[in-house]
C-alpha positions in Angstrom: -157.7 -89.0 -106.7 -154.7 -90.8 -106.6 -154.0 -94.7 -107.3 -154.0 -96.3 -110.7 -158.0 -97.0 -110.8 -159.8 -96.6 -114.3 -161.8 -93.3 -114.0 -164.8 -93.0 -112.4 -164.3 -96.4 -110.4 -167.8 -98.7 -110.7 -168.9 -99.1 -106.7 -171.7 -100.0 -105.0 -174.9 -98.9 -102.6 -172.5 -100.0 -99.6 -168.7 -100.4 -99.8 -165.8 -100.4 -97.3 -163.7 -97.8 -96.8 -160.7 -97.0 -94.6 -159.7 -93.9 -92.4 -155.4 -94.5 -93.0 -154.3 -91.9 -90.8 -156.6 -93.1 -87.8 -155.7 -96.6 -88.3 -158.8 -97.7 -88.8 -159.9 -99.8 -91.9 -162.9 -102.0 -93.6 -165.8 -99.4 -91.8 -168.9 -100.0 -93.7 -170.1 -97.1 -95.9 -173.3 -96.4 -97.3 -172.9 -94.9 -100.5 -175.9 -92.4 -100.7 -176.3 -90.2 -103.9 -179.6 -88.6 -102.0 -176.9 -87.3 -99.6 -174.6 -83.9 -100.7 -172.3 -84.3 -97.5 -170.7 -87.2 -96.0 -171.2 -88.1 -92.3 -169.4 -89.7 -90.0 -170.3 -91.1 -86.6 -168.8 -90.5 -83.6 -169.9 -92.1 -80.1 -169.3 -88.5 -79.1 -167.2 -85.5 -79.7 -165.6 -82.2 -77.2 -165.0 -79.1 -79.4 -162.4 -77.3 -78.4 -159.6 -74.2 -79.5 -155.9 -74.7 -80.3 -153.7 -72.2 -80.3 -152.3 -71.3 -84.2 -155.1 -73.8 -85.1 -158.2 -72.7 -84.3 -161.5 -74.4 -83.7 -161.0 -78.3 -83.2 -162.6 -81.2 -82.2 -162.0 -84.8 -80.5 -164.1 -87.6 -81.7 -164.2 -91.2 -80.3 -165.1 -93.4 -82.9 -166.4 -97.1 -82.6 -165.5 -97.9 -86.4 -162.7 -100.3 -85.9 -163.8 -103.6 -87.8 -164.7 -106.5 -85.6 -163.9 -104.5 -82.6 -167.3 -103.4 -81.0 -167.2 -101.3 -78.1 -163.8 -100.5 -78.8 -163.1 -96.5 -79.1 -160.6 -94.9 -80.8 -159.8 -91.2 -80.5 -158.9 -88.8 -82.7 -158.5 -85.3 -82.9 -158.9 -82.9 -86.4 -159.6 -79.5 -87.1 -162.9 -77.8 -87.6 -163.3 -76.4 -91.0 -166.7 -74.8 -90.0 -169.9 -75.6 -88.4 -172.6 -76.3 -90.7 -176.4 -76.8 -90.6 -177.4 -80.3 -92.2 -181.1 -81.6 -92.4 -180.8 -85.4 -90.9 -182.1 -88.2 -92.0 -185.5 -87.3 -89.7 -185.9 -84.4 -91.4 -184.8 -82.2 -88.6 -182.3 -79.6 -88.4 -178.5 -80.2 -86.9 -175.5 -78.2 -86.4 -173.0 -80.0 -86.7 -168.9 -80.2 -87.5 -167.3 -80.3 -90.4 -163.8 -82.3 -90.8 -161.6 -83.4 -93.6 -160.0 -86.9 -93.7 -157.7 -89.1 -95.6 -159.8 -91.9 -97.1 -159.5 -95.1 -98.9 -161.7 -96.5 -101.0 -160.7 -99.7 -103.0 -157.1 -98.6 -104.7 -158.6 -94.7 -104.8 -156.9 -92.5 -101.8 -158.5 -88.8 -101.5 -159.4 -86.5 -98.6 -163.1 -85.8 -98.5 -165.5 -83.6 -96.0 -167.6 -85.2 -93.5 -169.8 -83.9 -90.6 -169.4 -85.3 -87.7 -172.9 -87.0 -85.5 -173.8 -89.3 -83.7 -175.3 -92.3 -86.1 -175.8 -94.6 -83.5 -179.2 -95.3 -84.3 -178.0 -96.1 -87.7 -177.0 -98.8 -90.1 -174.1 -97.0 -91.2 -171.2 -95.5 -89.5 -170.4 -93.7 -92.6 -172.5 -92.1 -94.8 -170.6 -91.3 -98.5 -172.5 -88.1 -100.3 -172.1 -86.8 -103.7 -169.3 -84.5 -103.1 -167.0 -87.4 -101.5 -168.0 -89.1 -105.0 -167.5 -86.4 -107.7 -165.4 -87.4 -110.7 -164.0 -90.7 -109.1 -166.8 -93.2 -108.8 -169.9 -94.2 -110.3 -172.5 -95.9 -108.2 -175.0 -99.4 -109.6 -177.3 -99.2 -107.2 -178.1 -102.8 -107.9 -174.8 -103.9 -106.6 -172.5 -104.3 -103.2 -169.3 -104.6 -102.0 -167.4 -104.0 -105.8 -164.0 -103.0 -104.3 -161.8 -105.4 -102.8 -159.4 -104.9 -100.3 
């Protein structure tokens, strides 16, 4: 964790959170204990190899804030594919990325799979593991973290 936040940061159920590296900021984040991974979604995504790299993968993402329909594109490497249980119950393999995150004044890099959420609420999904050590979550509460 870096920043100068008191430790573990009180959040809430849903927060905002930004992607620095992609540009993109203020993407609404459901903060789900119930979840061990985060997710991310992705209007879609082309797996594909680089050389002295490996397995990769190019997402375009509709997170920007206040810009709906608008894509961006990004391109990270594939730690590994993994099999998550979604939120119908079913089976789903899926990508699994690291990114550069911001959450209030706390900066970290965090796994998240990568879907298509577009069903869904939430672009983001937070899980336990993104959370470990840094935050604690009052259910009861939203939006704690200001800008």
């Amino acid at each position: 964790m870096k920043g100068d936040a008191p430790r573990p940061l009180l959040i809430g159920w849903k927060e905002r959170l930004d992607f620095p590296a992609w540009g993109i900021r203020r993407v609404k984040a459901k903060v789900d204990t119930g979840a061990r991974t985060s997710a991310l979604d992705a209007a879609s995504y082309d797996l594909y190899y680089a050389e002295g790299v490996g397995l990769c993968v190019r997402l375009r993402l509709a997170l920007l804030h206040g810009h709906l329909g608008e894509l961006r594109v990004v391109e990270a490497p594939v730690l590994r594919m993994v099999v998550v249980r979604n939120s119908g119950g079913m089976h789903e393999q899926r990508p699994l990325i690291e990114a550069d995150v911001g959450l209030g004044p706390v900066r970290k890099r965090i796994r998240l799979t990568v879907t298509n959420r577009a069903g869904m609420r939430f672009r983001v999904i937070l899980g336990r593991q993104a959370l470990a050590d840094d935050f604690v979550v009052d259910v009861s509460k939203k939006y704690l973290l200001r800008p």
